[in-house]
N, C-alpha and C positions, 0 to 999 in steps of 0.2 A: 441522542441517546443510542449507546450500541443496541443491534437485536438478542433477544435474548439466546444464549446457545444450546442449538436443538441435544438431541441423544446421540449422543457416538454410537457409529456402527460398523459393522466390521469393513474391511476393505474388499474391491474385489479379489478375488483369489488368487489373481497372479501377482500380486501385490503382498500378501501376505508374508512373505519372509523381510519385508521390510518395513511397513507401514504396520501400525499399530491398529491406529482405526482409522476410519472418517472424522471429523470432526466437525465439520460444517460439508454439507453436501450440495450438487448443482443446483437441484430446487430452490435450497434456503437463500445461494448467494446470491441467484439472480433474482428473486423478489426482493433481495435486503440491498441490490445493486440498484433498483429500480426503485427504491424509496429515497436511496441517497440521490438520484439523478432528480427528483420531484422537487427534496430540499434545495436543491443547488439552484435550478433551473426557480423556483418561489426567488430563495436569496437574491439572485443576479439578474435579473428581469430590469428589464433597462439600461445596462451596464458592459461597458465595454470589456469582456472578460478573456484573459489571458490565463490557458489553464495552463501549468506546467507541471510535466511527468519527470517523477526520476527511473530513468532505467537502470536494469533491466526485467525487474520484478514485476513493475508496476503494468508493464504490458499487455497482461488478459485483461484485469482489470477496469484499466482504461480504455481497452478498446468498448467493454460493453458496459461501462457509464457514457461514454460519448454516447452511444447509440440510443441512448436515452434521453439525452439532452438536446433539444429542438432549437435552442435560441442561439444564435452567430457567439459564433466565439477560437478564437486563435489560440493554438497549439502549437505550445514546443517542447526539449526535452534539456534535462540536465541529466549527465552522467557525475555518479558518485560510489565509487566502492570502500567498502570495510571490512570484507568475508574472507574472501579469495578462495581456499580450499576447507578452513575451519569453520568453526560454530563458537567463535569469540568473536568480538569484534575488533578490530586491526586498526591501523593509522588508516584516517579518512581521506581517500584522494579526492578529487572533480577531476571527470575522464573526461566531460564534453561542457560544456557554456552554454548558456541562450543565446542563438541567435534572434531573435526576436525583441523588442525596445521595451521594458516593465515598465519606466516610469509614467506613470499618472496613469498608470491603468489598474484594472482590479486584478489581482492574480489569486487565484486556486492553485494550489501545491498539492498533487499527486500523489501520493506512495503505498508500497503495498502493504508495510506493517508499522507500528511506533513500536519499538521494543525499550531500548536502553534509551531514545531519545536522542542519542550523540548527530547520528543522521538528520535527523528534522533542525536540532538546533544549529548545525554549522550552515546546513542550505536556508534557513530561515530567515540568519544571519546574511549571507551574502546576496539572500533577496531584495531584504532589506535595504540594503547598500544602495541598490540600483533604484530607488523611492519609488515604490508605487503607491496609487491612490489606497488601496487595501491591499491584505495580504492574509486570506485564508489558508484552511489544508483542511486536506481530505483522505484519509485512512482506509485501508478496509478490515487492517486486525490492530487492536491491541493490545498490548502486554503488558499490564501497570505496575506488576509485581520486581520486574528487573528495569524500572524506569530508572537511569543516573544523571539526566538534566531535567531540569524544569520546563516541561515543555508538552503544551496539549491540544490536540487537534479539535476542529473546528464539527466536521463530519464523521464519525466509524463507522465501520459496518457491524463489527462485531467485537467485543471483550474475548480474548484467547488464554488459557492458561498459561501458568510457565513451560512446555512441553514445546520438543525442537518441529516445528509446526513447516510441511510441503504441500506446493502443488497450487495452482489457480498464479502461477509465475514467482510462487516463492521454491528456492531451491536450496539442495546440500550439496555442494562443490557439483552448480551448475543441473543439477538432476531433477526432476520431477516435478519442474515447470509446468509442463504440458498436463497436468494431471487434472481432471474437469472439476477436483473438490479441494477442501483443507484437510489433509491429513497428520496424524503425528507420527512423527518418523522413531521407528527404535531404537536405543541406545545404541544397540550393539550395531549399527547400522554408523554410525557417526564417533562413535568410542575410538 
């Protein structure tokens, strides 16, 4: 079940002519990071686990869910874009493959938000394909309100509104990746 979401607050100040507010700040992510890393690690105890990330959002992220998860487990990544410079979603490429073998193994699927669901279900789909013994996913935002496929992840971290949502590796044409919290970006910012 997502964590509940804390109080918006303002951004810092050099941030302000772009960022709205906070939304989810470093404190809440990393304790809400560290619960999702608890379930995973409970779930897959025993089990041969093959976690895989889509980049390039999913990058903070993942790096500090690994670091919470203690039991052996093999990493790799799929490239997938749909953005490019907009805030629509676009024709779905795959920029990179697994190199690594899924079948008969457990696989966790990475990513940083489920919004439209279009992403989850074509990589789901082509996970699929390669037959592993299971096949989870793991979220850190989502957005149920512009959901267009049927399609629902296993772990969230958090429920997000409909708002153009940066920062913690989600971006606007590539920007505000690096940013330590979730913020919502302003219209007039993306308009």
């Amino acid at each position: 079940m997502p964590a509940a979401m804390p109080t918006a607050t303002p951004p810092p100040e050099h941030l302000r002519q772009e960022v709205q507010n906070v939304l989810i700040g470093e404190t809440e992510i990393a304790e809400r990071v560290r619960e999702l890393a608890a379930e995973i690690e409970r779930d897959y105890a025993d089990k041969d686990l093959l976690m895989v990330a889509l980049l390039t959002g999913t990058v903070p992220f993942l790096a500090d869910l690994m670091r919470h998860i203690t039991l052996p487990l093999r990493l790799d990544f799929m490239g997938v874009s749909s953005y490019g410079d907009g805030t629509a979603p676009g024709e779905l490429v795959f920029t990179k493959d697994l190199r690594l073998e899924a079948r008969d193994r457990d696989v966790l699927l990475v990513d940083d938000i489920l919004d439209t669901g279009q992403t989850l279900h074509a990589v789901l789909g082509k996970l699929t394909d390669l037959q592993p013994r299971s096949l989870k996913t793991c979220v850190l935002l989502e957005k149920t309100s512009r959901r267009r496929e049927t399609v629902t992840a296993d772990y969230v971290g958090f429920e997000v509104p409909d708002e153009f949502v940066v920062g913690y590796g989600l971006d606007y044409a590539e920007r505000y990746r690096n940013l330590p919290f979730i913020g919502v970006l302003k219209p007039e910012v993306y308009s």
